[in-house]
C-alpha positions in Angstrom: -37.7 85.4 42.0 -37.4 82.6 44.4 -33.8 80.7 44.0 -33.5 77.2 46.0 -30.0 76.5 47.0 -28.7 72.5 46.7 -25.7 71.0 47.8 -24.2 67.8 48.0 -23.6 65.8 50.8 -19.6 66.4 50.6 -20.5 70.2 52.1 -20.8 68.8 55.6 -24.0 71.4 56.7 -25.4 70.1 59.3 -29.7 69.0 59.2 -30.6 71.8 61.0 -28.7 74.4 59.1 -29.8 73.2 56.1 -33.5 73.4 57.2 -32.9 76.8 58.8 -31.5 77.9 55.4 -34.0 75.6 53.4 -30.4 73.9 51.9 -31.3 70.5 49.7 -28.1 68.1 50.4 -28.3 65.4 47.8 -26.0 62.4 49.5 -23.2 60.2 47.5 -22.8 56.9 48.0 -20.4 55.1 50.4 -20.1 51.5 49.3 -19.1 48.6 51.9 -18.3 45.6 49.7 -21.8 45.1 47.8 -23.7 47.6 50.2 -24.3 50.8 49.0 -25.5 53.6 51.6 -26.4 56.9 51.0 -24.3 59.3 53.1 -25.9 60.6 56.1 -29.4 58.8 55.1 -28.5 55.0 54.9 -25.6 55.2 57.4 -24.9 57.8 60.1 -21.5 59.4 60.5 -20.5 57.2 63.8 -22.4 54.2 62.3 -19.9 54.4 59.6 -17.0 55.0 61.5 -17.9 51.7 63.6 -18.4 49.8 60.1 -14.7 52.0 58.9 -12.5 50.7 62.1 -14.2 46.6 61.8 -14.5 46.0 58.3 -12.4 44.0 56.4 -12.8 45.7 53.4 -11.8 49.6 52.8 -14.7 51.7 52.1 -15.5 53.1 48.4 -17.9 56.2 47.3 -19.7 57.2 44.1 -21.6 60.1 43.0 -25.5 60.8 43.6 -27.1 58.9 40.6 -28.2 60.7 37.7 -32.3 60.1 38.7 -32.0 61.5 42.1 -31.0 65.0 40.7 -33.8 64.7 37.6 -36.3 64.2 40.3 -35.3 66.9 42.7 -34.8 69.4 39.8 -38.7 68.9 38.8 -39.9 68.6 42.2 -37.9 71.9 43.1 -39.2 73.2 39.7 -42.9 73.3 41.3 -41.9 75.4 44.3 -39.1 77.8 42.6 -38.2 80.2 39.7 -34.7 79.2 39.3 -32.2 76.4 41.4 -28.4 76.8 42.1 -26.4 73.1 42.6 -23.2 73.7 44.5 -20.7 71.0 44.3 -17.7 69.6 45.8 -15.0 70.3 43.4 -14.9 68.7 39.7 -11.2 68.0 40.5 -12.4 65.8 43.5 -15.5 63.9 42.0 -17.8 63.8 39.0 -21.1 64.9 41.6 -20.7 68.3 39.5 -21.1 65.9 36.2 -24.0 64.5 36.9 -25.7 67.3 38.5 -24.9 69.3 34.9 -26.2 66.2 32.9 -29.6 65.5 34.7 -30.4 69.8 33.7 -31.5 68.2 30.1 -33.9 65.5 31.7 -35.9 67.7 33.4 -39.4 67.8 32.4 -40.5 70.5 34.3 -39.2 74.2 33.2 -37.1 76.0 35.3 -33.5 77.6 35.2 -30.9 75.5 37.0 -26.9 76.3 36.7 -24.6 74.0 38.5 -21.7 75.7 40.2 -18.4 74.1 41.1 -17.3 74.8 44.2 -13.7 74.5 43.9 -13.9 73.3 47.7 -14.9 70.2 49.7 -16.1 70.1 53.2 -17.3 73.1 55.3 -15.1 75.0 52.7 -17.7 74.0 50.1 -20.2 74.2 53.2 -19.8 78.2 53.6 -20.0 79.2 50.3 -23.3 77.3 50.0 -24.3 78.9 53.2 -23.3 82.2 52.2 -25.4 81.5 48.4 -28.7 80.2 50.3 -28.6 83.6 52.8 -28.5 86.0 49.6 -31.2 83.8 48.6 -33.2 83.9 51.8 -33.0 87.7 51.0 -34.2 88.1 47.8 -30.9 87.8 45.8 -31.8 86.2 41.7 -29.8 83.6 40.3 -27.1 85.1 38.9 -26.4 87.7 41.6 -25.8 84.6 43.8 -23.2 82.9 41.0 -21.9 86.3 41.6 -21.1 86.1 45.0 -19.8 82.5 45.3 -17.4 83.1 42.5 -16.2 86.9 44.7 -16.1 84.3 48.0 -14.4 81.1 46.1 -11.1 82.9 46.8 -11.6 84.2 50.5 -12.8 80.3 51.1 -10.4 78.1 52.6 -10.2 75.1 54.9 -7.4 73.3 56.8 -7.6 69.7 57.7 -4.8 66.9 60.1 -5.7 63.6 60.4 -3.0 60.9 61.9 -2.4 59.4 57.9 -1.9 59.7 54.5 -3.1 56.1 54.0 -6.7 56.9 53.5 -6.6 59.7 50.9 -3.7 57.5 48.8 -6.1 54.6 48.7 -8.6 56.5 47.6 -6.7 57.8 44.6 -7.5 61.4 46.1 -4.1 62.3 47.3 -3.9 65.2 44.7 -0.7 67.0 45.5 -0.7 66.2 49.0 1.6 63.0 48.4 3.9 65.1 48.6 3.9 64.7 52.2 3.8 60.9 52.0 7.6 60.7 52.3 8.6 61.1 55.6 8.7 57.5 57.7 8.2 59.4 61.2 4.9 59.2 63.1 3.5 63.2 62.1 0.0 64.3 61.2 -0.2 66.0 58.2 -2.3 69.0 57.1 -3.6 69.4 54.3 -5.9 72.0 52.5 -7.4 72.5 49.0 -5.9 74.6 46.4 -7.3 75.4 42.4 -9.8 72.5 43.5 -7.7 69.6 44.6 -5.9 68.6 47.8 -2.3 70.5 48.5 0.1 69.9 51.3 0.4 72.1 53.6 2.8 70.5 56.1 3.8 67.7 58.8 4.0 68.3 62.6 5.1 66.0 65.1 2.0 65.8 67.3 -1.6 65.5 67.3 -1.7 68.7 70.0 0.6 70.7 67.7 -1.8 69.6 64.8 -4.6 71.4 66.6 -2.3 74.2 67.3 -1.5 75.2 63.6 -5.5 74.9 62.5 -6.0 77.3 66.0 -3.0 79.7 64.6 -4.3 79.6 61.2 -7.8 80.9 62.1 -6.3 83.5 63.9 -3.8 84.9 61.3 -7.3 86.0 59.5 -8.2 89.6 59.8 -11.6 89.6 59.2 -13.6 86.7 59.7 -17.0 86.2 57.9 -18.0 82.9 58.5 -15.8 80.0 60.3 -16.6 76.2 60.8 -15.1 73.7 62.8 -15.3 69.9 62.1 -14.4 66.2 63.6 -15.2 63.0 63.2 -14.6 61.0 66.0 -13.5 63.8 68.4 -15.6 66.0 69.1 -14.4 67.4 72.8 -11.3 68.2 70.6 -13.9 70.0 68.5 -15.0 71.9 71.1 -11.6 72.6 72.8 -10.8 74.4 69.8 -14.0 76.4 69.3 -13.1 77.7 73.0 -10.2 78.9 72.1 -10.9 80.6 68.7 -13.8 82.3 70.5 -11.3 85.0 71.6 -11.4 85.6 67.6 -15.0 85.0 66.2 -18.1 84.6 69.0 -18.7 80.8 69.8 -22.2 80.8 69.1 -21.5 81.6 65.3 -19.7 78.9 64.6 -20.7 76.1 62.8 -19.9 72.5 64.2 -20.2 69.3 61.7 -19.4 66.4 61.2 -17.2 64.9 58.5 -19.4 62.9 56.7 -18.9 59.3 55.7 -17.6 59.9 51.9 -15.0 61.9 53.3 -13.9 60.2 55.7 -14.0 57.1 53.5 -11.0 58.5 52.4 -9.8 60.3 55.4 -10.1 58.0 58.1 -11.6 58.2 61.8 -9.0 61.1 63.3 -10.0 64.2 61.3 -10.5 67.7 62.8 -11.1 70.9 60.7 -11.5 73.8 60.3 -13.4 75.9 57.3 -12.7 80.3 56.8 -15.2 82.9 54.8 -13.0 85.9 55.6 -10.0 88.0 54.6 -6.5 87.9 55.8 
């Protein structure tokens, strides 16, 4: 049976993964005032970091609408047996919603099961990647809910960025605001825990930032599949795929960017990094 693997724009995959691994990414919306772009379609990651550091106006983002996933369930319908949706964590948007509402519209019979993540970002990213390779090699439907729901708790991610201020405005500060108190000039990092964002601490410098994400890959034991993200810095990206290739060969890791609805609510100086693996 032939299983076709979606996603949401949230999961970071690069284009060319997703067409290696035959990935659909259905984008969310970023709204600028009364302009509404489709992430990664309408508006490029550094076209929307230009728009994020001139605009007058903070950045918004909604989910897919409901006829964009009707129409790519039936047109999927012609070309597969059965379709797994992926989504950034229900906690973290209503994409997982919609996606689940739009099963009943279909008009085109086919079996489709939506799947939350739990995760955002290349956290979300691997376990689709993992899902679409146990497609690619002949895994059914259910054996791939299987899997993702085995690699949900080896998934994690680990993200800095210079503030707060984004993710508060954005009313997707989860339990991170705990951080929000101290008045010194730190990065924080945060990660995602039970499907919404969780503190993980403060540190005094953007270099010491990109130490604890380059000590944190390397406290894993067994690495499966690792991913390294930026926004706006990617040298520092690559810095840090240097060093971790002591730990996991360079040429297997997966570089992104963070798209636009993230960083909508992120801001411009984000660098992560994404685990599949054991510790």
């Amino acid at each position: 049976m032939t299983v076709k693997i979606v996603t949401d724009s949230v999961s970071d995959i690069s284009p060319d993964t997703a067409a290696e691994l035959g990935i659909t990414v259905v984008p969310l919306n970023v709204v600028f005032g009364n302009e509404i772009y489709r992430d990664g379609v309408d508006l490029t990651t550094d076209e929307f970091y230009g728009k994020l550091e001139t605009s007058k106006t903070l950045p918004t983002t909604s989910t897919p609408p409901l006829q964009s996933f009707i129409e790519l369930y039936d047109r999927l319908a012609g070309e597969a047996d059965e379709i797994l949706v992926i989504t950034i964590s229900r906690k973290l948007s209503a994409t997982g919603e919609a996606a689940t509402k739009a099963i009943d519209s279909m008009e085109k019979k086919c079996r489709v099961v939506v799947f939350d993540s739990q995760l955002a970002v290349m956290a979300e990213g691997l376990l689709v990647i993992a899902a679409a390779k146990a497609a690619r090699d002949g895994k059914n439907l259910d054996e791939i809910v299987k899997l993702c729901e085995a690699n949900i708790p080896r998934t994690e991610m680990r993200m800095a960025f210079d503030t707060l201020e984004y993710l508060k405005r954005g009313g997707r500060i989860g339990k991170a605001k705990a951080l929000m108190g101290s008045m010194l000039k730190v990065n924080p990092i945060i990660g995602i825990k039970d499907g919404e964002t969780t503190p993980i601490c403060n540190v005094r410098s953007r270099k010491k930032a990109v130490d604890h994400l380059y000590e944190y890959v390397m406290s894993y034991s067994n690495i499966e599949e690792l991913a390294i993200e930026d926004a706006t810095t990617p040298d520092e990206a690559d810095a840090l795929a240097e060093r971790l290739s002591v730990k996991f060969p360079r040429e297997r890791i997966y570089h992104s960017k963070v798209s636009p609805v993230i960083g909508a609510n992120v801001g411009p100086s984000v660098i992560g990094v994404a685990v599949l693996g054991d510790k």
